[in-house]
Structure formats: C-alpha cells, structure tokens
GURO-414562 format. One record per atom (N, C-alpha, C): residue in one letter; x, y negated, z negated; atom name. Coordinates in nm, 2 decimals. Example, Ala and Ser with C-alpha at 12.3 -4.5 7.8 and 13.67 -1.06 7.14 Angstrom:
+------+--------+--------+--------+------+
! type !      X !      Y !      Z ! atom !
+------+--------+--------+--------+------+
!    A !   1.32 !   0.57 !  -0.78 !    N !
!    A !   1.23 !   0.45 !  -0.78 !   CA !
!    A !   1.32 !   0.33 !  -0.78 !    C !
!    S !   1.28 !   0.22 !  -0.71 !    N !
!    S !   1.37 !   0.11 !  -0.71 !   CA !
!    S !   1.29 !   0.00 !  -0.79 !    C !
+------+--------+--------+--------+------+
//
This chain:
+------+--------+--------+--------+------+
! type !      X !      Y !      Z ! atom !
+------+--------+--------+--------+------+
!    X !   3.83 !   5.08 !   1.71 !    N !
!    X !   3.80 !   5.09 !   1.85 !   CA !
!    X !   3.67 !   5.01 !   1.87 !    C !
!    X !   3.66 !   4.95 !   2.00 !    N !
!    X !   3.54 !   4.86 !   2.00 !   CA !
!    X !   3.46 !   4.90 !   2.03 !    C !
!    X !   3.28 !   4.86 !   2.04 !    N !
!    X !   3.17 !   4.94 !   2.06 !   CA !
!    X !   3.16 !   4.88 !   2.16 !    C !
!    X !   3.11 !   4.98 !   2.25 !    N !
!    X !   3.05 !   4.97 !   2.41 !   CA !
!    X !   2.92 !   4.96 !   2.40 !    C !
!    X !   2.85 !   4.90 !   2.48 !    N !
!    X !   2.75 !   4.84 !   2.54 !   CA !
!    X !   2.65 !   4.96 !   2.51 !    C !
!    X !   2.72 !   5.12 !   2.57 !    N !
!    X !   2.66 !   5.22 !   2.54 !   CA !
!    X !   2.63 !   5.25 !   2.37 !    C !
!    X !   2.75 !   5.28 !   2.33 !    N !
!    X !   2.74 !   5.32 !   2.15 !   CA !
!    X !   2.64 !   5.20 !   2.09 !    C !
!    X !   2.60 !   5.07 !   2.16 !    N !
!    X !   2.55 !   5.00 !   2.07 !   CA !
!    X !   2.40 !   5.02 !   2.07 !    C !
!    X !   2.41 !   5.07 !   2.20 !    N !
!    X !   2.20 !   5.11 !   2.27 !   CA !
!    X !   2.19 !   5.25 !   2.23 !    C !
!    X !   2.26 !   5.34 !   2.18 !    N !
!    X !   2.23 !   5.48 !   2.13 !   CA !
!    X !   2.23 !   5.40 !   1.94 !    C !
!    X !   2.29 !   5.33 !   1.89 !    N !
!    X !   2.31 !   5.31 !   1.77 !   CA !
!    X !   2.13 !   5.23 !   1.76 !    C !
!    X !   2.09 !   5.14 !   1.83 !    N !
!    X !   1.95 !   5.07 !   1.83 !   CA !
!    X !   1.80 !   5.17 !   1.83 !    C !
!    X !   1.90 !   5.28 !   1.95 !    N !
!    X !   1.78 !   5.37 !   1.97 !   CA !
!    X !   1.77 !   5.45 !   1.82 !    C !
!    X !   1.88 !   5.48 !   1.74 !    N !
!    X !   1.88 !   5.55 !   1.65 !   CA !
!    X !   1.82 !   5.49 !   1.56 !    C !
!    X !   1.80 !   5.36 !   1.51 !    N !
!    X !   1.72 !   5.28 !   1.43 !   CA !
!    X !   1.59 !   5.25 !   1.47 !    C !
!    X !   1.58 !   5.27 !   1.58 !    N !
!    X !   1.42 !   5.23 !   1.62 !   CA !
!    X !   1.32 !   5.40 !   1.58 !    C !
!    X !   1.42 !   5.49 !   1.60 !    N !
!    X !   1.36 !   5.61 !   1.56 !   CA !
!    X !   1.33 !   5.64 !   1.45 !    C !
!    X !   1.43 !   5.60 !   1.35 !    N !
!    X !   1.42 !   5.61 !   1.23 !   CA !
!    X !   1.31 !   5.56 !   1.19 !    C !
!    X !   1.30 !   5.39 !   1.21 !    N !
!    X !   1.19 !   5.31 !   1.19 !   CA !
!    X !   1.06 !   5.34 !   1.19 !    C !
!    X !   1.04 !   5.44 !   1.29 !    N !
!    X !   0.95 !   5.54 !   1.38 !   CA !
!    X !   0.85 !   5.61 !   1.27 !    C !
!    X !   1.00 !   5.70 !   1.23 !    N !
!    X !   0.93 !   5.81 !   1.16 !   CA !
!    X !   0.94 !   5.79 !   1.02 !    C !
!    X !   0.95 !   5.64 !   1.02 !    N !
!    X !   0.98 !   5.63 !   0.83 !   CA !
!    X !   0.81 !   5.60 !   0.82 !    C !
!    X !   0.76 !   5.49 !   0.92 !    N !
!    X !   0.65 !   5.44 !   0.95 !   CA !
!    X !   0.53 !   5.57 !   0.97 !    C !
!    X !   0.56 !   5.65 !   1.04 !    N !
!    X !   0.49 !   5.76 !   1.06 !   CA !
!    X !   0.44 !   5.85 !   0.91 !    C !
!    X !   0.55 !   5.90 !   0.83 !    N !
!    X !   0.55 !   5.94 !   0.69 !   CA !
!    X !   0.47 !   5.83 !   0.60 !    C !
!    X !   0.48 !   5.72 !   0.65 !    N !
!    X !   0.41 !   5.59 !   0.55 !   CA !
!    X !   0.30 !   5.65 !   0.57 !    C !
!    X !   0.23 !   5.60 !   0.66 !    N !
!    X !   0.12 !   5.67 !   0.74 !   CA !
!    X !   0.01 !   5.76 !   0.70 !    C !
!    X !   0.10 !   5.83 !   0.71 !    N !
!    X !   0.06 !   6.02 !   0.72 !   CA !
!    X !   0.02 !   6.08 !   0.53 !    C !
!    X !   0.13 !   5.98 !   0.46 !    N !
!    X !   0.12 !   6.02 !   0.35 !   CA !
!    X !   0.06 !   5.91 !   0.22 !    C !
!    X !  -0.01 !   5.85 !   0.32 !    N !
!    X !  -0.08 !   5.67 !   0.22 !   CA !
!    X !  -0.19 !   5.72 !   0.13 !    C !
!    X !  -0.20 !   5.83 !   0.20 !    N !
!    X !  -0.39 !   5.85 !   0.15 !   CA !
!    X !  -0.32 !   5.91 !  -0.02 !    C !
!    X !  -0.26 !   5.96 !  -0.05 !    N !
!    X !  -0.16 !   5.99 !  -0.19 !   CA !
!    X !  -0.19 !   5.93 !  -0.26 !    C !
!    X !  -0.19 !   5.80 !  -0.29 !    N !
!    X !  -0.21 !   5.71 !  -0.34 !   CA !
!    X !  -0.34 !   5.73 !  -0.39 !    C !
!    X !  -0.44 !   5.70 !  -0.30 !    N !
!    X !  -0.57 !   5.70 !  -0.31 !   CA !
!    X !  -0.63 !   5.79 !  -0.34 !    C !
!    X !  -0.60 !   5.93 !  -0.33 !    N !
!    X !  -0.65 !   6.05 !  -0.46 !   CA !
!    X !  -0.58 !   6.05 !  -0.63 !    C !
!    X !  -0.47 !   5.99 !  -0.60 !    N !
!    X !  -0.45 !   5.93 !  -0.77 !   CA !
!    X !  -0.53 !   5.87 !  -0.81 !    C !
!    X !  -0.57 !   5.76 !  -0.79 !    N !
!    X !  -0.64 !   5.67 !  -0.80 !   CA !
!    X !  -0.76 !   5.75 !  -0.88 !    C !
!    X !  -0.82 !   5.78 !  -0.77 !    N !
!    X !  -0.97 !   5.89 !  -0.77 !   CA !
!    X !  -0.97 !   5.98 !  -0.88 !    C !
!    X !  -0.84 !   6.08 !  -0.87 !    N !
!    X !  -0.79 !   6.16 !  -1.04 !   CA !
!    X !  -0.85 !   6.07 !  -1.15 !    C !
!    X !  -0.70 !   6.00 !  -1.11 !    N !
!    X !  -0.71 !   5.92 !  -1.29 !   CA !
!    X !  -0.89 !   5.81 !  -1.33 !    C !
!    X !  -0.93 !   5.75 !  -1.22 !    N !
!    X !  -1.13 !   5.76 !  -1.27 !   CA !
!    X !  -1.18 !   5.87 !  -1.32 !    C !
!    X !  -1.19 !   5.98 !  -1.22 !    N !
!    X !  -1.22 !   6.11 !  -1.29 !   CA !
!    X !  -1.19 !   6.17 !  -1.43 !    C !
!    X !  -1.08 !   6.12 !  -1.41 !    N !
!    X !  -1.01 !   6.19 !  -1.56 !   CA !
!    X !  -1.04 !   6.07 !  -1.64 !    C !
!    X !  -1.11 !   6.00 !  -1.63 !    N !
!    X !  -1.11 !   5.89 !  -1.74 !   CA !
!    X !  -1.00 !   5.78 !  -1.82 !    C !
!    X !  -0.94 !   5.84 !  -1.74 !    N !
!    X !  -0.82 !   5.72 !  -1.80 !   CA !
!    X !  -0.86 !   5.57 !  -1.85 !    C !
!    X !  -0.92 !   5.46 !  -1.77 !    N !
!    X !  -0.92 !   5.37 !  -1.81 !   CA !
!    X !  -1.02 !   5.36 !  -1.92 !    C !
!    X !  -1.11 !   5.48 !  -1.95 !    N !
!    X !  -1.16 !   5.46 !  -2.09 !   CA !
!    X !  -1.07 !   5.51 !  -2.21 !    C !
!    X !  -0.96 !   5.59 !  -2.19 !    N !
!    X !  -0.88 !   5.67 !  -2.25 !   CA !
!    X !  -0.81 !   5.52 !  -2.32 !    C !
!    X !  -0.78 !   5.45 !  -2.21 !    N !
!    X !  -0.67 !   5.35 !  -2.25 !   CA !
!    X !  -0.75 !   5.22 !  -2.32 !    C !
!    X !  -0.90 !   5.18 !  -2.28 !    N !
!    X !  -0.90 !   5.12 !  -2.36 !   CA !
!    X !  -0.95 !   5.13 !  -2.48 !    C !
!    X !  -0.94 !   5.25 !  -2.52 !    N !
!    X !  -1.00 !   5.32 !  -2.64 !   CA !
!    X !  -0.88 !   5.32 !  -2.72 !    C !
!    X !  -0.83 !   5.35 !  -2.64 !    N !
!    X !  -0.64 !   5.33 !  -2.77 !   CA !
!    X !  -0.64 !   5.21 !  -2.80 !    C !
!    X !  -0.66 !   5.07 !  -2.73 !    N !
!    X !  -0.65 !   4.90 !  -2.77 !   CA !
!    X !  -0.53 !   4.88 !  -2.66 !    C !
!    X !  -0.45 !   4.94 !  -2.69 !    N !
!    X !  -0.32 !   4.91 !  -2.59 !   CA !
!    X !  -0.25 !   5.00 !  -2.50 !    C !
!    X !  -0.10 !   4.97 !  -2.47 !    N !
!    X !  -0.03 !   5.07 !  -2.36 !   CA !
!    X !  -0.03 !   5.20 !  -2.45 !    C !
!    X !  -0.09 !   5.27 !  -2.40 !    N !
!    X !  -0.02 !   5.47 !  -2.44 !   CA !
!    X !   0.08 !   5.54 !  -2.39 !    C !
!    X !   0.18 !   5.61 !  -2.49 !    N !
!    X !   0.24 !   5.70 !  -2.43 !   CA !
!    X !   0.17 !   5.79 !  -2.32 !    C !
!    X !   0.28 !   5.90 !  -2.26 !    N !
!    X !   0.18 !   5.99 !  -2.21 !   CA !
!    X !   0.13 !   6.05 !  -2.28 !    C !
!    X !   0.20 !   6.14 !  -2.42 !    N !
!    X !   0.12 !   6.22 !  -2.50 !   CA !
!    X !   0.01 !   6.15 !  -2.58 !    C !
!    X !   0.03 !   6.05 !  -2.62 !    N !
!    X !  -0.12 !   5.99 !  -2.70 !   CA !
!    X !  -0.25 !   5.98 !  -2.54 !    C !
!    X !  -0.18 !   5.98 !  -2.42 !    N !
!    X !  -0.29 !   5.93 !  -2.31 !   CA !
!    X !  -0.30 !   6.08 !  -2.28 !    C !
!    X !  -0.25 !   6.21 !  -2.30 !    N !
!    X !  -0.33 !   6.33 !  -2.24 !   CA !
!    X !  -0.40 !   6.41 !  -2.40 !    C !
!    X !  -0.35 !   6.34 !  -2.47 !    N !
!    X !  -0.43 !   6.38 !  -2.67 !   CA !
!    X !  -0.57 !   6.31 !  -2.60 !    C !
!    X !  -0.54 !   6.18 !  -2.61 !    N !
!    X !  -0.71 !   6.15 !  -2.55 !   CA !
!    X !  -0.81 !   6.20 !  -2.42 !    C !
!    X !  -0.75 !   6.24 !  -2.36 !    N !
!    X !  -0.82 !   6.34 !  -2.24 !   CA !
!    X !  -0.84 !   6.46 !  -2.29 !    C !
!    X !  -0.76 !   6.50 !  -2.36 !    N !
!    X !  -0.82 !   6.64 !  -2.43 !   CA !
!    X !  -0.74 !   6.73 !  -2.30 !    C !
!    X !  -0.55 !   6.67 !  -2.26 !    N !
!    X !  -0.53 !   6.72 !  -2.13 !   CA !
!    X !  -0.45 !   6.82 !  -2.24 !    C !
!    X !  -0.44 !   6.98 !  -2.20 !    N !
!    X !  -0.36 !   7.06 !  -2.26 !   CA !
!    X !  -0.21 !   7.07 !  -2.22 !    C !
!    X !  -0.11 !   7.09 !  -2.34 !    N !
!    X !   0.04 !   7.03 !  -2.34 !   CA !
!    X !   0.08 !   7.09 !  -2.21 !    C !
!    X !   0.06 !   7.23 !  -2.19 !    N !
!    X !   0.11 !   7.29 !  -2.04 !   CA !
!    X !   0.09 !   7.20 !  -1.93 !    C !
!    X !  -0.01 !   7.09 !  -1.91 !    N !
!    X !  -0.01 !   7.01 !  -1.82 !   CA !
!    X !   0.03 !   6.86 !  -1.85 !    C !
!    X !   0.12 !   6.86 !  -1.91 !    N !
!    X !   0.20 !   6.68 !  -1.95 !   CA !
!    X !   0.23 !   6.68 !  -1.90 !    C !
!    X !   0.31 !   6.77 !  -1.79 !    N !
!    X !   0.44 !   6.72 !  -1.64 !   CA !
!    X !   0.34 !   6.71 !  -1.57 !    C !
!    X !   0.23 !   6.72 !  -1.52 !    N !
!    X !   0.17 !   6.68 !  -1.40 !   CA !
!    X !   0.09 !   6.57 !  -1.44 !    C !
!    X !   0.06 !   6.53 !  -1.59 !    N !
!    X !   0.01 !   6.39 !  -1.59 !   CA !
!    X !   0.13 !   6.25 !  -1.56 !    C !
!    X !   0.26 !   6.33 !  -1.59 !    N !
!    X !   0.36 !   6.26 !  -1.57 !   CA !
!    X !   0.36 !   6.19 !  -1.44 !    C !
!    X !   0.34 !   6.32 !  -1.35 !    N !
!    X !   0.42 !   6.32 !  -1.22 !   CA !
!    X !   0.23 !   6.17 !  -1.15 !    C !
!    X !   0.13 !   6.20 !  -1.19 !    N !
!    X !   0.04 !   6.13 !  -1.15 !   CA !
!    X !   0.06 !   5.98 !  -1.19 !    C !
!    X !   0.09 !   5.97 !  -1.33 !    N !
!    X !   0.14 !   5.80 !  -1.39 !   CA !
!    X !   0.27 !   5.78 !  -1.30 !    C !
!    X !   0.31 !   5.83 !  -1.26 !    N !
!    X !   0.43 !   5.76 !  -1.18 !   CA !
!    X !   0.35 !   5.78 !  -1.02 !    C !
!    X !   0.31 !   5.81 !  -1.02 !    N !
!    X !   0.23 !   5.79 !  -0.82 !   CA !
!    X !   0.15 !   5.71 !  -0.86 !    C !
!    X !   0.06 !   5.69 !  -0.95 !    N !
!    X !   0.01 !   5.55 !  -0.95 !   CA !
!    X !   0.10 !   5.43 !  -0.99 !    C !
!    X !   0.20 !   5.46 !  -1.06 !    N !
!    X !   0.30 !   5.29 !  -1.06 !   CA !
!    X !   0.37 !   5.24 !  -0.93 !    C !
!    X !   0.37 !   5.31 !  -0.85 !    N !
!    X !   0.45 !   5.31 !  -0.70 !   CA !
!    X !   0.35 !   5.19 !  -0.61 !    C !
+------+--------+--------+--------+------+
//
C-alpha cells in the first residue's frame, strides 16, 4: 500500500521526536562521564597504571588500589564508562 502524504509527516514527526529525546538523554546524562573521570583521579588510577609499566587487567588494577574483591564489578562497570 502506498504512503500518503499524511503517514509520511506522522512517520517524520516520529523521528524528529525521537531525535529529540535521544538528544535530550545525551544531555541530561553527559555529566556521567565526567564523574568517572573524577573517580578514577581520585582513585589513583593513573599512578596505579603507571606503576605496573603497562596495560592491567582489572584484578592486577584493583590489587593495586588496594580495591577489595566484593568491589571488582563496580571497578568493571567504571573502566567501561570511561572507554565509551
């Protein structure tokens, strides 16, 4: 069936909204970034890593923070918000 002049300005409108609120979430949720950032200074990381010589796993990178094993999935979850 062919699209109408209508279906095609409800289908534009529906992308322009999307657009909208993908932009809005960008937005709203940028500053994320930037308290990772802040963590991993705080937490020392970049002396952690060049103290190793090279790339570290996570567990050799929370052995050198002195981060306790109960928290390896949140060091996880923070090395992947800062690779993004």
């Amino acid at each position: 069936m062919p699209a109408t002049a209508a279906s095609k300005g409800g289908d534009e409108a529906v992308q322009q909204t999307l657009n909208a609120r993908s932009l809005l979430w960008n937005h709203a949720l940028s500053f994320i970034k930037s308290i990772c950032l802040k963590c991993a200074v705080e937490l020392h990381f970049p002396d952690a890593i060049l103290s190793h010589g090279m790339a570290a796993t996570v567990s050799e990178l929370s052995a050198a923070l002195s981060i306790p094993p109960s928290k390896t999935s949140r060091l996880r979850v923070l090395l992947r918000l800062l690779s993004l």
